[in-house]
C-alpha positions in Angstrom: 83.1 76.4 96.1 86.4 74.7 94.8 85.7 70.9 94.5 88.2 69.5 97.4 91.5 67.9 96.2 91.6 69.3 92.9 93.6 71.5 90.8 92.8 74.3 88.3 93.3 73.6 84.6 95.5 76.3 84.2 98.3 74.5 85.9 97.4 71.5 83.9 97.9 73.5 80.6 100.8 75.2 82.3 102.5 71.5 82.5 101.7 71.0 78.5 102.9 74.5 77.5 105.9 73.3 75.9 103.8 70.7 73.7 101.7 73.9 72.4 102.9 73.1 69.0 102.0 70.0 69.4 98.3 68.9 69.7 98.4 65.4 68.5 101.6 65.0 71.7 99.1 66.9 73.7 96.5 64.6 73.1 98.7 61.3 73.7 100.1 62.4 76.9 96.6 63.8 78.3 95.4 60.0 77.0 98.4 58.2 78.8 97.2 60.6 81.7 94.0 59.0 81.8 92.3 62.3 81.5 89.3 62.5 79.6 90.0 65.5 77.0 91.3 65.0 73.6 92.8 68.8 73.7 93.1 71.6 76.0 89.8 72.8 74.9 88.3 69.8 76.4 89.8 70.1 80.0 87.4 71.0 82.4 87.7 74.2 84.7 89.4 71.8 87.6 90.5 68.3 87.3 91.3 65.7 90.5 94.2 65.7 92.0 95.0 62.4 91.4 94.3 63.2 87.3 97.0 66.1 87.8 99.5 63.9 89.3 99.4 61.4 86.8 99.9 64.6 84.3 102.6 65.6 86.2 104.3 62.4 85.9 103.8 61.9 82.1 105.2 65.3 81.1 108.4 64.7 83.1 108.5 61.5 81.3 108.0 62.6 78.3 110.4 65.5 78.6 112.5 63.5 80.7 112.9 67.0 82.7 111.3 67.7 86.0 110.5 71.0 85.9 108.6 70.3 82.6 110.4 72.3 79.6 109.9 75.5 81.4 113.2 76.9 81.9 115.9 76.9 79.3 118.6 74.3 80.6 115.7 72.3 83.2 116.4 69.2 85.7 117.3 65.9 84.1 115.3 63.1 85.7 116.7 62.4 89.9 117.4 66.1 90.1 114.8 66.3 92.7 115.6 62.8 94.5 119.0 64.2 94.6 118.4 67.8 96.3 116.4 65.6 98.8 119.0 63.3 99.9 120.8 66.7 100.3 118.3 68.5 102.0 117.8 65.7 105.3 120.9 66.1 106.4 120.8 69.8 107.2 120.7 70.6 110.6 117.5 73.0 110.2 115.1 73.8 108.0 116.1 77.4 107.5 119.6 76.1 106.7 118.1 73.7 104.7 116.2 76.3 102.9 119.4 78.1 101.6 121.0 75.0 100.7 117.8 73.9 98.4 118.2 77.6 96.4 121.8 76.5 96.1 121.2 73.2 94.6 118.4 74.4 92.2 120.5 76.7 91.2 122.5 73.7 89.7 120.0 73.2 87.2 117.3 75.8 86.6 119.0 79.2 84.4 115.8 81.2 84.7 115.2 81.5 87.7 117.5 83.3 90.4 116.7 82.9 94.0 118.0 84.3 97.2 117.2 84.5 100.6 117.8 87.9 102.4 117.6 88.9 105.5 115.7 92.0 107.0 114.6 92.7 110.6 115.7 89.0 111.6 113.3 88.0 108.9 113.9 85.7 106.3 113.0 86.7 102.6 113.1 84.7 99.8 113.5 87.2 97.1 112.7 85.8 93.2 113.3 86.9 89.3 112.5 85.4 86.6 114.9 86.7 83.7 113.5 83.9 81.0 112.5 85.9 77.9 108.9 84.3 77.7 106.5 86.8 79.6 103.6 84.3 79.5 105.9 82.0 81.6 106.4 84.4 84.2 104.0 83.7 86.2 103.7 79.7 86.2 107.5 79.3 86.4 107.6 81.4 89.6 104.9 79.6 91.2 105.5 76.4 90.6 109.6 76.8 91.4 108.0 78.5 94.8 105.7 75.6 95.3 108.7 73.1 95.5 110.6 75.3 97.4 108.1 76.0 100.5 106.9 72.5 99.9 110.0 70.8 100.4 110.6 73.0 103.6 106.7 72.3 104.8 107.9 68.6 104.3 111.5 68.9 106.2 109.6 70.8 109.2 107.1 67.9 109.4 104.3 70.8 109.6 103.2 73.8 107.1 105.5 76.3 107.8 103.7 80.3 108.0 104.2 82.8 105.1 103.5 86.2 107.0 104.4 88.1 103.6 103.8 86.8 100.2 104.0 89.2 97.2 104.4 89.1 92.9 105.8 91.2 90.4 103.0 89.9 87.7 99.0 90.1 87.3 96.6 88.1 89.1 97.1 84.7 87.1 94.2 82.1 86.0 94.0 79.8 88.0 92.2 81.0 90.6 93.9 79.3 93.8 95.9 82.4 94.8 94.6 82.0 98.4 94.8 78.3 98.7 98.5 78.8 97.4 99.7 81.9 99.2 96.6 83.2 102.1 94.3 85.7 101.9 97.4 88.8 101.9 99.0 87.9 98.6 99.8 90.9 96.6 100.0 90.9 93.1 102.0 93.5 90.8 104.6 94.4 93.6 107.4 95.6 92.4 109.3 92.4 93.4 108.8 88.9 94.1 109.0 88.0 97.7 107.6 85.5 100.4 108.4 85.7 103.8 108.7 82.8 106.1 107.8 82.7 109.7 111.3 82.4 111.1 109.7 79.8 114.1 109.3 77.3 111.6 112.7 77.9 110.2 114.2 77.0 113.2 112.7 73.8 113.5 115.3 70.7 112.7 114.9 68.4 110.2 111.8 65.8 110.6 112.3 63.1 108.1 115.2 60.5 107.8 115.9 58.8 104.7 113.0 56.0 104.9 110.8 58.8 105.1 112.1 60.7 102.0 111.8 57.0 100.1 107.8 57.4 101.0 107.9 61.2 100.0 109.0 60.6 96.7 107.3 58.0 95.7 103.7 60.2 96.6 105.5 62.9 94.8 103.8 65.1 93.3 101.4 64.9 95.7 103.3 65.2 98.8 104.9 68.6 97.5 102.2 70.4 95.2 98.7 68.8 96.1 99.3 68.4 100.2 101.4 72.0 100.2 97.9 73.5 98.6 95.0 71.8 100.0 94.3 73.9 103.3 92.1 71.5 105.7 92.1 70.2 109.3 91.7 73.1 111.9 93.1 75.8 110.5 90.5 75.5 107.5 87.5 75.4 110.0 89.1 78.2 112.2 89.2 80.1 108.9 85.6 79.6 107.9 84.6 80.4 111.6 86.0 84.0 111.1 84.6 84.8 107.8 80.8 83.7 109.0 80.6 86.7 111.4 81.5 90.5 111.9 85.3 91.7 113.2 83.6 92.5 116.6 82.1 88.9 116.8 85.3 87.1 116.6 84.8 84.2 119.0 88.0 83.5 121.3 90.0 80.6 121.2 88.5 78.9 124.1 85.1 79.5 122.9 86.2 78.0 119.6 87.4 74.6 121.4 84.3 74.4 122.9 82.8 74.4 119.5 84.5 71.8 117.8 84.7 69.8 121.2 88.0 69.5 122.4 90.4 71.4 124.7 91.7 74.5 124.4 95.4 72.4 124.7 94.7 70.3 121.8 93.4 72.8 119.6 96.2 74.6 120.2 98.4 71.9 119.4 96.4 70.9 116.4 96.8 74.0 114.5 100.4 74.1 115.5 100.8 71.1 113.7 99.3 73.0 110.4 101.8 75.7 110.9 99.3 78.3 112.1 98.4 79.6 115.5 95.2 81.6 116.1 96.7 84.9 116.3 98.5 84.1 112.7 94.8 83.4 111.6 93.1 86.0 112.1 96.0 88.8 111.1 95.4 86.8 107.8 91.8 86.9 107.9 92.2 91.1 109.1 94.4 92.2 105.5 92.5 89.7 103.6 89.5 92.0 104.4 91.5 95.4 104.3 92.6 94.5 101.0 89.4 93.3 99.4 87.2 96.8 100.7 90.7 98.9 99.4 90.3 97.0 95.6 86.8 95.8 95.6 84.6 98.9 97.3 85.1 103.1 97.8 84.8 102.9 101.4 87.2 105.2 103.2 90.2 104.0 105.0 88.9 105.4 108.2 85.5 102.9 108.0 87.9 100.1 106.4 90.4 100.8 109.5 87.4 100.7 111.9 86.1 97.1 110.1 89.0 95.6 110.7 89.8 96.7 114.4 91.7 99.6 114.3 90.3 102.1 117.0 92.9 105.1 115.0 93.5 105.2 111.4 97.1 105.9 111.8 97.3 103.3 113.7 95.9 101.1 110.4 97.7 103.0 108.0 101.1 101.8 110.2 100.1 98.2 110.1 99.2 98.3 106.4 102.5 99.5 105.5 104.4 96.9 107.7 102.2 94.2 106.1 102.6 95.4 102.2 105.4 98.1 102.2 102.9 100.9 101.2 100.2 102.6 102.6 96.4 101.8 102.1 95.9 104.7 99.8 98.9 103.8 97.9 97.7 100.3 97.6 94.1 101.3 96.3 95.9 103.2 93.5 97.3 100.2 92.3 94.9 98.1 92.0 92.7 100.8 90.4 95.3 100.9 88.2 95.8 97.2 87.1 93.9 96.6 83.4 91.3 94.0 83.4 93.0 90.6 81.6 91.5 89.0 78.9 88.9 86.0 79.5 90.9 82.1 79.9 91.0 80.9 76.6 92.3 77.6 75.4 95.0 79.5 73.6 98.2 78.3 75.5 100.0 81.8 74.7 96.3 82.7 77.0 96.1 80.1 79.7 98.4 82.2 82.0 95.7 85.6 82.3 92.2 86.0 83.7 90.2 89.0 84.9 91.1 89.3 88.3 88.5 88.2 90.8 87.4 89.2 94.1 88.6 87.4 96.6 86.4 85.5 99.4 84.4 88.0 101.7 84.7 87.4 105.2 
């Protein structure tokens, strides 16, 4: 189990990439860091969180750019401060949302964002068109990061992603379900998350003494707080994945279980950005998805696992949740080549075997 509040070494090597011909600058800033490793072949698997922050920090300083040397023009230092100061006075977060694309897109050339809408759902659609295929991944994360961070922040409350998908591999790091839930697709033919459009609605939470306090806990308060799933939703999520589809204990009888009233139970998991129902359609493909990649049963029995009485009526669900069918996502995944091992190679850091996610 992932040591709580920290952070894979991938994303601290992913931070240092542009010092890869550098080792003695490597080794200075990891020093000024405070982090124990005179090289990237010294960082352990994870670091703390607090370790990665102070990373963070250095490498912006140090490239006085805060999106690290990863894109080809970058954001001079106050870039972020100043797309905050825009952002709180937007009158909600999903107007908020388009204006943030807008105002990164005053800075960053690699990256083109958009947000689309289909089926009154909003879609934030991503390319990278930088020419360094070992960037493609950590660049898109981490631009998405501080994106749905910043909204999570405006709507005072984690804010649902009912879609998530990437046009790459499974990358290294290992915290593709702590980022993005137990649906995340990788090697889609596009990049694409999906908000829950309730939390877009919601108006703007903080005022401007509150953005003073968000930036000065920044990174935290966007890349450590948006991926550190805890409170009820976390327990609600283990709850599931202890016992069998058919076992699935109601909400009230989950209340009763950690003590408290169905009302504020509830309420508590609204404030997380979640609801029960949301919960356990996550916890429902997160299983559909592992027995389609990681076992040959048959899509009947993986239809009847997850609570669908009818295959058709599974194989209609599975498309509206991934855009393909369940057979046509088993192909797929059959057909991805195994990545090589994490090396301490930066042109490597960014690839890994893929792994099998949690079972239920």
């Amino acid at each position: 189990m992932k040591e709580k509040h920290s952070v894979s070494s991938y994303f601290a090597k992913a931070l240092l990439y542009s010092f890869r011909e550098k080792p003695l600058g490597i080794q200075r800033l990891l020093e000024t860091a405070g982090i124990a490793a005179g090289s990237l072949d010294e960082l352990p698997e994870r670091i703390s969180a607090k370790d990665f922050s102070a990373l963070w920090l250095v490498v912006v300083q140090a490239r006085r750019d805060e999106f690290f040397g990863l894109d080809s023009h970058g954001m001079p230092l106050g870039s972020f401060a100043l797309i905050c100061r825009g952002l709180i006075q937007a009158p909600s977060v999903e107007k908020a949302l388009s204006q943030s694309l807008e105002y990164f897109k005053l800075f960053l050339r690699d990256v083109e964002c958009k947000v689309e809408l289909r089926e009154k759902q909003r879609v934030v659609v991503v390319r990278y068109t930088g020419g360094d295929e070992y960037l493609r991944a950590v660049v898109t994360e981490t631009f998405l990061v501080l994106i749905v961070g910043l909204m999570c922040w405006l709507a005072g409350r984690r804010i649902h992603m009912t879609r998530v998908q990437f046009d790459y591999p499974l990358p290294g790091h290992g915290d593709e379900q702590l980022l993005w839930g137990s649906g995340v697709i990788f090697n889609a033919g596009s990049t694409e998350i999906e908000l829950d459009p309730e939390g877009l609605r919601l108006p703007i939470s903080p005022d401007r003494q509150s953005l003073y306090a968000f930036l000065r806990n920044a990174p935290q308060s966007v890349f450590i707080r948006f991926r550190n799933r805890e409170g009820y939703s976390a327990r609600v999520h283990q709850r599931l994945k202890s016992c069998r589809y058919d076992l699935w204990p109601t909400l009230e009888q989950l209340a009763t279980e950690f003590a408290l009233s169905l009302s504020s139970l509830r309420r508590a998991l609204t404030r997380e950005g979640a609801s029960y129902q949301q919960i356990k359609d996550d916890m429902r493909r997160s299983i559909a998805f592992e027995r389609l990649r990681d076992t040959s049963m048959s899509i009947a029995d993986i239809a009847q696992e997850v609570g669908f009485r009818e295959p058709s009526a599974f194989h209609r669900a599975f498309k509206q949740w991934t855009g393909v069918s369940p057979g046509a996502f088993r192909q797929s995944a059959l057909a991805v080549a195994p990545a090589p091992a994490l090396t301490s190679d930066p042109l490597a850091i960014f690839a890994r075997a893929p792994e099998k996610a949690n079972r239920p």
